[in-house]
C-alpha positions as CSV (number, residue, x, y, z in Angstrom):
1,X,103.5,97.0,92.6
2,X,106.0,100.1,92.1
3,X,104.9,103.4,92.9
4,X,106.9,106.2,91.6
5,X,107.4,109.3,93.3
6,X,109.2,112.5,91.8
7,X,111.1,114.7,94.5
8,X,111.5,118.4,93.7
9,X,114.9,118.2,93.3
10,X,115.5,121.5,90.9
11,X,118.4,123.3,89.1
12,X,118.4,126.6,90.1
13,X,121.3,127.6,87.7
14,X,118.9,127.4,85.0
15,X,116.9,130.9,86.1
16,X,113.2,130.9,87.0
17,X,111.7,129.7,83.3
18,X,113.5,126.5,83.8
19,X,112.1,126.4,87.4
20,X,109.0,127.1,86.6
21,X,109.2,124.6,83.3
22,X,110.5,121.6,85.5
23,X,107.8,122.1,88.2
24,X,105.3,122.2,85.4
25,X,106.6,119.1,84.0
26,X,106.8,117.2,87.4
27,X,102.9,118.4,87.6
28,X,102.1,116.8,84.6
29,X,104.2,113.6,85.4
30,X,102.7,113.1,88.5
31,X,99.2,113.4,87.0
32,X,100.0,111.0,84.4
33,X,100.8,108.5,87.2
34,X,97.6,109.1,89.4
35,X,95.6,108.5,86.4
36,X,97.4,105.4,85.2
37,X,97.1,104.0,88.9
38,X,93.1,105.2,88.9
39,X,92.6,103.0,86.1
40,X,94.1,99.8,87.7
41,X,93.1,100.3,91.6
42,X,89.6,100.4,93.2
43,X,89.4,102.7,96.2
44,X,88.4,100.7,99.3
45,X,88.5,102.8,101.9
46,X,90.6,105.9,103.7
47,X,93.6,106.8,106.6
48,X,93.6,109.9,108.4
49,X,95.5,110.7,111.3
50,X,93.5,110.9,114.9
51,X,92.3,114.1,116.4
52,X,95.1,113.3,119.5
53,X,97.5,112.4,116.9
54,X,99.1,108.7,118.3
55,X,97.3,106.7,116.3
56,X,95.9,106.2,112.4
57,X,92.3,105.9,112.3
58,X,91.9,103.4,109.0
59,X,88.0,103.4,107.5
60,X,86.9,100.9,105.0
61,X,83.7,100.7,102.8
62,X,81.9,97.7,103.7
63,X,80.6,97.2,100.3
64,X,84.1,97.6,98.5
65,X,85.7,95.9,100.6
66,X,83.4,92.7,100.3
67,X,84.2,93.1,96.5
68,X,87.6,92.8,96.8
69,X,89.8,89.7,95.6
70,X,91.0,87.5,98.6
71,X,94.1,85.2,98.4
72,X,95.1,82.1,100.6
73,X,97.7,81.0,102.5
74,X,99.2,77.6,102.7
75,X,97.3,77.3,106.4
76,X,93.7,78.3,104.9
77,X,94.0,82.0,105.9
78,X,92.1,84.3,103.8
79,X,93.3,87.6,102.9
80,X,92.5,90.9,101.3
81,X,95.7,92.7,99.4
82,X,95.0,96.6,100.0
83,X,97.8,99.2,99.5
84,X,98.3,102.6,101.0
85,X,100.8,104.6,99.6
86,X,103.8,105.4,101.5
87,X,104.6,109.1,100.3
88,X,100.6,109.9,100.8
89,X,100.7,108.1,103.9
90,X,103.6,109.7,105.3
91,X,102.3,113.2,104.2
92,X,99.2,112.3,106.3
93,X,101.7,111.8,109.2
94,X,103.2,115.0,108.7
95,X,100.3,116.9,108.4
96,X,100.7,118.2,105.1
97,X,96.9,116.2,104.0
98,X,94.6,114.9,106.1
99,X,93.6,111.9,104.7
100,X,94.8,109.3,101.8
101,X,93.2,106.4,99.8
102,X,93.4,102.7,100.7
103,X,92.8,100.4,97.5
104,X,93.4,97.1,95.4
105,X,95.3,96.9,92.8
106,X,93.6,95.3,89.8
107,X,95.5,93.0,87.3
């Protein structure tokens, strides 16, 4: 899986209408990517920081989570594949949102 993220990493030499425009277009970009990743993830569940703040409280749908696809190892384990974004997750740790999606990725 590769996420990609876009940084807002702006020329200011340009004045504020390029600003503006490049913020506009890293908007538009960004929402572009959310909707292609929508279409091939399933939301399973959600991570939020705890109230005290030392630990990650992780809550998972029971029902989505029995629909998921497993995989196994070569010693018979059985395993769910979930992903959490880093740069949601680390937002999350930050404080800057208070929660973010767990998912699968569908092929």
């Amino acid at each position: 899986m590769c996420l990609i993220t876009f940084e807002q990493n702006f020329d200011y030499c340009c004045g504020a209408v390029g600003v503006k425009m490049a913020k506009e277009n890293k908007i538009e970009k960004n929402s572009e990517n959310e909707m292609i990743e929508d279409n091939r993830s399933v939301l399973v569940g959600y991570v939020r920081k705890s109230n005290a703040g030392g630990a990650l409280k992780v809550s998972i749908n029971s029902d989505a989570f029995s629909d998921c696809s497993t995989y196994v190892t070569s010693d018979g384990q059985t395993y769910v594949p979930l992903v959490v974004s880093l740069n949601a997750l680390s937002k999350v740790l930050q404080g800057e949102r208070a929660v973010t999606t767990i998912s699968q990725m569908q092929d």
